[in-house]
C-alpha positions as CSV (number, residue, x, y, z in Angstrom):
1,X,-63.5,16.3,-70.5
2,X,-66.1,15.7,-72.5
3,X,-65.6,15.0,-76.6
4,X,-66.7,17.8,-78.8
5,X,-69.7,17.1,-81.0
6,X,-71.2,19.7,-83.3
7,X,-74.6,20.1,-83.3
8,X,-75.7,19.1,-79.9
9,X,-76.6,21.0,-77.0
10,X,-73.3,20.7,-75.3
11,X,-71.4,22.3,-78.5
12,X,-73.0,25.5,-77.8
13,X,-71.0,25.5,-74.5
14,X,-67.6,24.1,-75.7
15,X,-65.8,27.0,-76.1
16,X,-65.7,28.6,-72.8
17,X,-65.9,25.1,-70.9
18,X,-62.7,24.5,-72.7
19,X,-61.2,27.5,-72.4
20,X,-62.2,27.1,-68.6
21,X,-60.6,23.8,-68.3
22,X,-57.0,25.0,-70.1
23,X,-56.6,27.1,-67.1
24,X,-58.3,24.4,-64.8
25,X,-55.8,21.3,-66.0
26,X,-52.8,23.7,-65.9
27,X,-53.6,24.0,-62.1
28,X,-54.1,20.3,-61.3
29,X,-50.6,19.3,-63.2
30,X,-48.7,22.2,-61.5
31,X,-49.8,20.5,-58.2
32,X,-49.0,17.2,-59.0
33,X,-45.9,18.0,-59.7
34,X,-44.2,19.7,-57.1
35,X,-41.0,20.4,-59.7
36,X,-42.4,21.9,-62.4
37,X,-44.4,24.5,-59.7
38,X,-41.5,25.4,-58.7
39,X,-40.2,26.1,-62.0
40,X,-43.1,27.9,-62.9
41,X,-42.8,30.1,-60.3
42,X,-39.6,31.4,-61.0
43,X,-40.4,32.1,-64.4
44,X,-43.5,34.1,-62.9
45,X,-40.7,36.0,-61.2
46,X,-38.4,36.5,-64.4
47,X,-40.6,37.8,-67.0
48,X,-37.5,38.2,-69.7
49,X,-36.7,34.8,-69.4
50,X,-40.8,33.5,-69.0
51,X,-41.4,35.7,-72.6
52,X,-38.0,34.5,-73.8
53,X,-38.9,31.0,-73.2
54,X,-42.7,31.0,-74.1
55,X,-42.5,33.0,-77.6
56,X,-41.5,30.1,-79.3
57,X,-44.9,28.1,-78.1
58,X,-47.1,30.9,-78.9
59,X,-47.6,30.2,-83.1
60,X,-49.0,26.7,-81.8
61,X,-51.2,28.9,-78.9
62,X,-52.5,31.1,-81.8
63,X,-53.2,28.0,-84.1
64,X,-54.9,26.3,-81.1
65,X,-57.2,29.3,-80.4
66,X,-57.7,29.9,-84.3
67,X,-59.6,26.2,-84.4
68,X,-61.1,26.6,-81.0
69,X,-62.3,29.7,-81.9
70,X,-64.0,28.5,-85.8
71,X,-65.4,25.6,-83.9
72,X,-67.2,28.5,-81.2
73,X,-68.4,30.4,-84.5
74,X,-69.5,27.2,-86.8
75,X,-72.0,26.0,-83.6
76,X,-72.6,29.7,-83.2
77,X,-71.7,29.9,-79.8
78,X,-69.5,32.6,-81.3
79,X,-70.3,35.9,-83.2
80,X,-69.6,34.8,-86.6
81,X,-68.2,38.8,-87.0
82,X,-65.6,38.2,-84.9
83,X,-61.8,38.1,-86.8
84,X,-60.8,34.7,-85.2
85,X,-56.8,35.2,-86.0
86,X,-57.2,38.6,-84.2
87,X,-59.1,37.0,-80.8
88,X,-56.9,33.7,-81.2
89,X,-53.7,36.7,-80.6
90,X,-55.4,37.8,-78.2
91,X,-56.3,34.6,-76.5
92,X,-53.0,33.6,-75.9
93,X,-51.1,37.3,-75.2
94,X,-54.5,36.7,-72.6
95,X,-53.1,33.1,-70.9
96,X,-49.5,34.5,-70.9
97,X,-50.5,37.3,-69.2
98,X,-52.9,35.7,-66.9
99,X,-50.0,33.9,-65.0
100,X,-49.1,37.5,-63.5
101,X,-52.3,37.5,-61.8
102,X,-52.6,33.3,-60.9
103,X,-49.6,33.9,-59.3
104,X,-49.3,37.0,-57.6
105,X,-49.8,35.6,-54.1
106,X,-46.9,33.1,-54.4
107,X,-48.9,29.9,-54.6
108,X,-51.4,27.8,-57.2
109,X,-54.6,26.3,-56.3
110,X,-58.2,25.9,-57.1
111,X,-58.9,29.3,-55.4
112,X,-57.0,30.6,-58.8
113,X,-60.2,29.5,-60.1
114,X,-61.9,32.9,-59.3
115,X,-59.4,34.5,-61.3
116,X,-59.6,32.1,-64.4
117,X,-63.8,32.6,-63.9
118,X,-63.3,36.1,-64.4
119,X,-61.1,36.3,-67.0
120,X,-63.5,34.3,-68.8
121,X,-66.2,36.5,-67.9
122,X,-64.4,39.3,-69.7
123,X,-64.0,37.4,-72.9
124,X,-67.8,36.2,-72.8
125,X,-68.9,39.3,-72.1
126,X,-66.9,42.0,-73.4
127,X,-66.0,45.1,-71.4
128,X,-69.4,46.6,-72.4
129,X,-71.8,47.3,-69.8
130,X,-75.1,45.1,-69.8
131,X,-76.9,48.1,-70.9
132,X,-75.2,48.3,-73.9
133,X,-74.7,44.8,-75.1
C-alpha cells in the first residue's frame, strides 16, 4: 500500500482505498494462515464469545477510524459535517458486523471481495437514492 501524502491526487482517494484494503489484508493473512482461519471461524460461529473477545480491541478500532476519518475530511475527501467520533463508532460496530456476512458461506476468499465492495459502497454513498444526493 501506498504511503499517505496530503495534498496530492492520490489523498483524495485514501480513505476508502484504505478502508478497502483493511478488509482486503484481513483476507490474505486469514489464508496464509490456515490456524488462525480456523479460529476465526469459530468465533464467527460463537458471537458471545467473538463480542466477548473483540470489545476490548474496539477503543483502538474507534481511535483508528477517528484519524482515518480527519485525514478523509482535512484532504476533503470527506464532508467536513460529518461527526468523525460518531462515523469512527460506526465504522468499527460496521467491520465487527461485517464478519457475519464474510463468513456466512463457511469459507474466506477474494470472492468476499464483493461483499467488502459493497459495504463500502454504502459508506461512500449513503443509503440515499442518487436522486436525492
Amino acid at each position: 500500500m501506498r504511503c499517505w501524502q496530503p495534498g496530492t491526487a492520490e489523498s483524495h482517494r485514501f480513505f476508502f482505498e484504505v478502508l478497502r484494503e483493511l478488509y482486503a489484508s484481513g483476507i490474505r493473512f486469514a489464508q496464509e494462515d490456515p490456524r488462525l482461519m480456523a479460529i476465526g471461524m469459530q468465533l464467527a460461529s460463537n458471537q458471545a464469545l467473538y463480542y466477548g473477545i473483540s470489545i476490548d480491541y474496539m477503543e483502538q478500532s474507534y481511535e483508528f477510524f477517528q484519524a482515518l476519518l480527519e485525514k478523509g475530511v482535512a484532504t476533503g475527501e470527506l464532508d467536513p459535517a460529518i461527526d468523525t467520533t460518531i462515523a469512527s463508532r460506526l465504522l468499527t460496530m460496521v467491520g465487527y458486523s461485517s464478519l457475519e456476512l464474510i463468513f456466512a458461506d463457511g469459507k474466506l476468499d477474494q470472492d468476499d471481495m464483493a461483499i467488502v465492495d459493497d459495504i463500502i459502497y454504502v459508506v461512500k454513498n449513503g443509503l440515499r437514492s442518487e436522486a436525492e444526493r
